[in-house]
C-alpha positions as CSV (number, residue, x, y, z in Angstrom):
1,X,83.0,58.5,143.3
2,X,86.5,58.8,141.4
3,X,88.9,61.2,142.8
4,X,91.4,63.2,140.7
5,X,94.5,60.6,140.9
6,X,92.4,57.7,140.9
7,X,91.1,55.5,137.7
8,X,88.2,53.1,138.1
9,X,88.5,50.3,135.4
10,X,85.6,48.6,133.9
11,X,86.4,45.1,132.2
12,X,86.7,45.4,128.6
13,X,86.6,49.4,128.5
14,X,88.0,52.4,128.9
15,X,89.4,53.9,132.2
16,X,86.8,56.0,133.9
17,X,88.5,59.7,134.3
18,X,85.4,61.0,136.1
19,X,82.1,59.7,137.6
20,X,79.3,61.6,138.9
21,X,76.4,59.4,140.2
22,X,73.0,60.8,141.7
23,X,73.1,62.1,145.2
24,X,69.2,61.0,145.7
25,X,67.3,58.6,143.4
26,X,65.2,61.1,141.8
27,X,67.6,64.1,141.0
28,X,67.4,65.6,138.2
29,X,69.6,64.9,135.2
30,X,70.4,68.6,134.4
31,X,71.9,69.0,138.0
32,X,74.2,65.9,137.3
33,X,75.3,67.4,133.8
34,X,76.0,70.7,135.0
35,X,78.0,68.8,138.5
36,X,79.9,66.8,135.6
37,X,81.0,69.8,133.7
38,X,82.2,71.4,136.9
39,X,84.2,68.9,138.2
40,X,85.7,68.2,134.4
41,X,86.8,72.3,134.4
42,X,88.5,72.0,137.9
43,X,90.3,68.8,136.9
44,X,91.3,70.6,133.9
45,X,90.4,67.1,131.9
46,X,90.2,69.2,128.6
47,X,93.9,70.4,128.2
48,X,94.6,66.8,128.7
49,X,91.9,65.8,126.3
50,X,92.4,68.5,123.7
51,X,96.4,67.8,123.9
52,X,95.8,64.1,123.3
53,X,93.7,64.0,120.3
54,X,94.2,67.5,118.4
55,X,94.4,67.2,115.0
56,X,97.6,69.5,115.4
57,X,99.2,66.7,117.4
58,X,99.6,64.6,114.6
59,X,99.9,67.3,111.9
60,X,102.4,69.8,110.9
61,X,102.6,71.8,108.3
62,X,106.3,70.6,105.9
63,X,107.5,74.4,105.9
64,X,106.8,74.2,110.2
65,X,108.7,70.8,110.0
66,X,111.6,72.0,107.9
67,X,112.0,75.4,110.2
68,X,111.8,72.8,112.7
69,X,114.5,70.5,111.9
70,X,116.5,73.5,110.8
71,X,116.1,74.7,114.4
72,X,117.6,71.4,116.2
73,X,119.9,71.0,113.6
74,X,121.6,74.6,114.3
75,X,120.7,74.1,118.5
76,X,123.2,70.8,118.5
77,X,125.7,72.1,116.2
78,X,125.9,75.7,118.5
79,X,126.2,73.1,121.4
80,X,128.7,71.1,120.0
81,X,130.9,74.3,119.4
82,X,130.4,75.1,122.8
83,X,131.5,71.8,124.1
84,X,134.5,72.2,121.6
85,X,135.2,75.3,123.1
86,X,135.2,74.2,126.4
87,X,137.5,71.0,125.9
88,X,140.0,73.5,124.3
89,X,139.9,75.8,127.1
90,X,140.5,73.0,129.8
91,X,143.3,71.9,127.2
92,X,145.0,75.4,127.3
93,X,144.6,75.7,130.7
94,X,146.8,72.0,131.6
C-alpha cells in the first residue's frame, strides 16, 4: 500500500499516487471503490488534480491578461519608486 509521500513506479507508466488492494480475496469491489474515494478526499489528490489540468490553467481570458500585465507593470514601477526613494533618503542622510 502507497502512503501519502510515497510514489510506487511501474516500468513504462505513470506514477501510482494511490493504491488500494483487497483486504481478503473475495471482497467486494464496491467496498474497494468507496475505500479509494476516501483515502483520495483525505489526501486532498483533487486540488492537486484539478489545479494541474484545469482548462483555466492554460487559459485566460486577453482582457484578464492585459489587467494582468497592467497590474505587474504598475507593482514594479511603485517598487522601483520606493527603492528610489529610499537611495535618496540614505543619500540625504550622509
Amino acid at each position: 500500500m502507497a502512503f501519502e509521500n510515497e510514489q510506487r513506479v511501474v516500468p513504462n507508466r505513470h506514477p501510482i499516487h494511490l493504491e488500494v488492494r483487497a483486504k481478503y480475496s473475495d471482497e467486494n469491489p464496491e467496498a474497494l471503490i468507496k475505500r479509494f474515494l476516501r483515502k483520495y478526499k483525505n489526501q486532498k489528490l483533487n486540488k492537486v488534480f484539478r489545479e494541474k489540468c484545469s482548462y483555466s490553467a492554460f487559459y485566460e481570458k486577453p482582457s484578464d491578461k492585459k489587467r494582468r500585465k497592467h497590474r505587474e507593470a504598475r507593482y514594479k514601477y511603485l517598487q522601483q519608486v520606493e527603492k528610489d526613494r529610499q537611495t535618496e533618503e540614505k543619500d540625504e542622510v550622509r
